[in-house]
N, C-alpha and C positions, 0 to 999 in steps of 0.2 A: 177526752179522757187523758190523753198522754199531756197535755197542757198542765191538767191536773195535777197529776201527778209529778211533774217536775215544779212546778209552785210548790208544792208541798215541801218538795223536798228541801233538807238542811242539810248544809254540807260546810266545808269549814276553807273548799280551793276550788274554783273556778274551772275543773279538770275532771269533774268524777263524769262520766258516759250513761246515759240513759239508750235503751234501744227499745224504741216504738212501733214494733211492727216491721214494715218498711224504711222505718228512717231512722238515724242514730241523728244524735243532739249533744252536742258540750253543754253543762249548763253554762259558761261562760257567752255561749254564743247565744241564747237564749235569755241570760240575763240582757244581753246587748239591747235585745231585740223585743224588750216588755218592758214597760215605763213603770208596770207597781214594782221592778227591782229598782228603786232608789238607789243610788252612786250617793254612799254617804258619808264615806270618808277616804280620802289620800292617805296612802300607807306610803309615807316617804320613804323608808329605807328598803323597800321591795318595788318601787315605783310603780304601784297597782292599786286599785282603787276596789274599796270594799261595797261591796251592795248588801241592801239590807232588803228582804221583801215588805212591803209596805201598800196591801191594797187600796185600791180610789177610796172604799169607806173609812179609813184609819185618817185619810188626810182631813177628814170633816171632820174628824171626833180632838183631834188633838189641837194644840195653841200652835207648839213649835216642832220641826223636825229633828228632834235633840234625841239625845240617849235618853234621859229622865223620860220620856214617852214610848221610846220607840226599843228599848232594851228587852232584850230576849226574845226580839225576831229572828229567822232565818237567815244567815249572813254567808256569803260567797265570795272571793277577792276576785278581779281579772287584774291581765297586767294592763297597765296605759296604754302600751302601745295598740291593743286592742279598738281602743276607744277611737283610733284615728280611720276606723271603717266607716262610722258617723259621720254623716257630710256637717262641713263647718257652716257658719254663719253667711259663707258668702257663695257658697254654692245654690241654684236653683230651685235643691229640692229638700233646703234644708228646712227644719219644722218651723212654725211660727214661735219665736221667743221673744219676749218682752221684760222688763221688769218695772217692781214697784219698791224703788228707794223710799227711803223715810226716815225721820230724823227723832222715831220713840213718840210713845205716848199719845198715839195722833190717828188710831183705830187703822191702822194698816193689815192687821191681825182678823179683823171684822174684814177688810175691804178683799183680802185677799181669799177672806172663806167665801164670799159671797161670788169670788169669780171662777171656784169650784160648779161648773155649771153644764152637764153632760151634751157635749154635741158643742159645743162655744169655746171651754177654756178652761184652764185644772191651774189652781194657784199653788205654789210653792212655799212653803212661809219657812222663812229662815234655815234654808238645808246649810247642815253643817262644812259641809263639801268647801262652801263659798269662805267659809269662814278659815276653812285650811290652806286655802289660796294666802289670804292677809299675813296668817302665821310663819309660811313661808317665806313669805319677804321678810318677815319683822327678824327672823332667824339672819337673812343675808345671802336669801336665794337671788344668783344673778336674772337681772330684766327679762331677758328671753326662757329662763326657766319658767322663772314664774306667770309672762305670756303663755308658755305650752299649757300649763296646767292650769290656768283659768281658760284656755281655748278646748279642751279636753273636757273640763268641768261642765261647761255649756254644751258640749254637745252634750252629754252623758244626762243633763238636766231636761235639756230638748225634746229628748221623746215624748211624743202626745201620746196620753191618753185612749183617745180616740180618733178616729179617721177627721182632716182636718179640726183638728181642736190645738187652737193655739197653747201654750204654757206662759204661765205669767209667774216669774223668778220674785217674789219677796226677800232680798239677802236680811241677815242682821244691817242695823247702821256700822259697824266695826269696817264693812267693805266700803263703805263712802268715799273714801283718800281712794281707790282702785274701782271707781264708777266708771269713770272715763275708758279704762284699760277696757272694762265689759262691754262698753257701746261699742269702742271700736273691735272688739271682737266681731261681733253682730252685725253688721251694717246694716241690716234691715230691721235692728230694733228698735223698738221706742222706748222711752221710759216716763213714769208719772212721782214726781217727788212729793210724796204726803207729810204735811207738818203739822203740829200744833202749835197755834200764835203762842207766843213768849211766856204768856200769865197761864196758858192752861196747862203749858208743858212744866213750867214750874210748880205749878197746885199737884201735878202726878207726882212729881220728885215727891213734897214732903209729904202727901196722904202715903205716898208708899215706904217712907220712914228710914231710918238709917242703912238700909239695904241699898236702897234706890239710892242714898247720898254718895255712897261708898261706890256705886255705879257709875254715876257721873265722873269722879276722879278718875276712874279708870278705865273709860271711853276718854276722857280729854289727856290722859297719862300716854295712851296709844297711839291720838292724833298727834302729838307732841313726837313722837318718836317715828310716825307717819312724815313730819315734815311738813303738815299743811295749816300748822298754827300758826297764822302772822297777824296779830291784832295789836304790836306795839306795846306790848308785856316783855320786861326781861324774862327769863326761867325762875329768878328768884321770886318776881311779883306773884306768879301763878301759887308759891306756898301761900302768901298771907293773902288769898282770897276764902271767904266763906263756902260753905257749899253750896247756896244757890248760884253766889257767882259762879263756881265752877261750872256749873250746872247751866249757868248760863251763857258761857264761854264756850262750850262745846254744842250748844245750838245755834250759835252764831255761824260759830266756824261751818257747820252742817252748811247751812245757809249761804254762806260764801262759795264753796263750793259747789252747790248747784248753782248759783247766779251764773258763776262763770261757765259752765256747763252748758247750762240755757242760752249762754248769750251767743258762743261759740258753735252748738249744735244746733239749735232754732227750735222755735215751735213745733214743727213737724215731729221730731225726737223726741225732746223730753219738755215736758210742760207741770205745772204743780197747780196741787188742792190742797184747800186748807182743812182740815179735820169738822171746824166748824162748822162748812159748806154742807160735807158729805155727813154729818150729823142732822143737822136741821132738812135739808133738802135733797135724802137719798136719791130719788128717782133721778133728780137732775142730775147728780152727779156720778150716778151710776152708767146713767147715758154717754155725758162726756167723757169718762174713763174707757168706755168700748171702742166710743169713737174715734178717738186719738189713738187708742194701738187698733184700728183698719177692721175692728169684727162688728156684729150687727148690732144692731142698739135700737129694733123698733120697739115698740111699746109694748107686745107681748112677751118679748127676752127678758126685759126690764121688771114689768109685773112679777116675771116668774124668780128672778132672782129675786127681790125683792118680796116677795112670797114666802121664799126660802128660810132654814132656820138661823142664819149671819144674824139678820137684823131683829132676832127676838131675845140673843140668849146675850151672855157676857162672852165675848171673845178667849178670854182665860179659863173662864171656871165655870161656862158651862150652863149657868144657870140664869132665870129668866132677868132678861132687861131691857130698857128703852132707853130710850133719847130722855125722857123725863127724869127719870131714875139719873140716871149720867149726868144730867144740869143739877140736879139738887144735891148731889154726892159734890161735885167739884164747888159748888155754892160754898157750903159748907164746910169744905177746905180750904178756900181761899178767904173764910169770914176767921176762920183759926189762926192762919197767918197772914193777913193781909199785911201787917205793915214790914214784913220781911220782903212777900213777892213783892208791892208796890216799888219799894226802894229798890229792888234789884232791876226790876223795869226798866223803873229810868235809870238805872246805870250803864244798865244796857243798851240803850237808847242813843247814852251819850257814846258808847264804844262805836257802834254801828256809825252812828253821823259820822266819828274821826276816819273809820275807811271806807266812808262811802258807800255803806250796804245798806238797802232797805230790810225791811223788817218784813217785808209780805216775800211770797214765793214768784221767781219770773215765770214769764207763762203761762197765768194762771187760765187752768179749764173754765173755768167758772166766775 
């Protein structure tokens, strides 16, 4: 009952006193101490981080962890320094965290509800938190600031769920250029880089229409100002590319980036799936995905996610879908514009051969 009733409650500071009988409680210490208070955003100028309550069943019903979903919850601030009672990444008894990087468009959002799985693992899909980290830097926050509050951020992300049940971090791609920073936070992390090959990530761009174009410039606008665009473009060339190319320029880059990642942290760490794989052949790939971050993967964990409602509805909207539905939809976006993605392809093709990047994911699960 008194659990109850301090969930319930809305308070707007991380300071108001509950008394339970015998026990008195901060909620700050209580947020601390319960993973449905989501840590969802950094309050830079107070150095406190706001929590938002957010039950295990809101995380199944929603796409992303944004305000557009998640607005006019219960919200409490603590200060940061709070958060450093959380054991870090490299202490013994810290929770099991992982993540699932991705490069858009590549059913990440699918992958990550279906590893929402009580007793196993509770998926994260794009907490905003992560993305306050990037913003930080992008402002001119010095290196070691912006360490603290990505090493802060994962704890505060860490708490399970339930008694041993791992967490698996879905960030936006915007944290990509700052992958590296998070593994080595974690030393006991893994990570699984989900893509979609060239031609399908391009068929999402234009089914999803000048929103989606307007997206790509400024995901590659960010990587540009991140520092990890080196593909032999002046600054000026990048204006007189079309939008696919843009579009296509910032999944290369994605690409480059995990390569070196993979080649540096090995298999064991981080390893990638192609969206294709994990489309056509769930179970297998659902399996491979458990087993590479250390949780169980026999056959009845598999069924049961696989059971579950991930693989029936559409990851955004909710409503029902397949794997069939999904090939004929993209079909039919790339028969509208083939000979835009075609030629970008091979443009693309040609970029990649000049630095030396393959066009699949290293380490592949599958």
């Amino acid at each position: 009952m008194a659990q109850r009733r301090a969930r319930q409650a809305q308070v707007a500071s991380g300071f108001v006193v509950f008394y339970t009988g015998c026990m008195t409680t901060t909620v700050s210490n209580f947020a601390l101490s319960d993973a449905e208070w989501l840590a969802h955003r950094h309050v830079e100028g107070q150095d406190s981080f706001r929590m938002i309550h957010v039950p295990r069943a809101l995380h199944s019903g929603v796409p992303f962890l944004t305000d557009e979903y998640l607005g006019g919850r219960a919200t409490q601030d603590i200060p940061a320094q709070a958060a450093m009672a959380l054991p870090a990444g490299s202490q013994p008894d810290a929770p099991a965290l992982h993540f699932l990087f991705h490069s858009a468009f590549c059913g990440s959002t699918l992958l990550t509800r279906a590893l929402d799985h009580a007793g196993l693992s509770m998926g994260l899909s794009e907490p905003v938190l992560i993305n306050d980290v990037v913003g930080f830097r992008r402002r001119g926050a010095p290196p070691a600031a912006v360490a603290r509050l990505a090493d802060l951020s994962l704890r505060l992300l860490a708490r399970p769920f339930g008694r041993g049940e791992a967490v698996i971090v879905k960030p936006s791609n915007v944290i990509n250029p700052l992958a590296h920073l998070l593994l080595a936070l974690r030393p006991g992390a893994r990570a699984v880089f989900l893509y979609a090959p060239l031609p399908i990530f391009l068929t999402s761009v234009v089914r999803k229409g000048l929103e989606c174009r307007l997206w790509a410039r400024e995901l590659l606008a960010g990587y540009i100002r991140d520092g990890v665009v080196d593909l032999g473009f002046s600054a000026e060339e990048y204006f007189r590319l079309t939008d696919l190319q843009v579009a296509a320029v910032g999944w290369l880059v994605q690409h480059r980036l995990f390569t070196a990642l993979a080649k540096t942290a090995g298999p064991q760490r981080i390893a990638s799936l192609d969206s294709e794989r994990l489309t056509d052949d769930p179970a297998a790939s659902i399996a491979a995905v458990l087993r590479h971050y250390g949780m169980r993967a026999d056959a009845a964990i598999v069924a049961a996610i696989l059971g579950g409602p991930a693989f029936g509805k559409h990851s955004k909207s909710g409503a029902v879908y397949s794997a069939d539905t999904r090939r004929a939809d993209y079909a039919a976006a790339h028969r509208a514009h083939a000979d835009e993605i075609d030629k970008v392809c091979g443009w693309a093709e040609q970029v990649a051969a000049g630095v030396g990047l393959a066009m699949t994911g290293h380490h592949p699960l599958l």
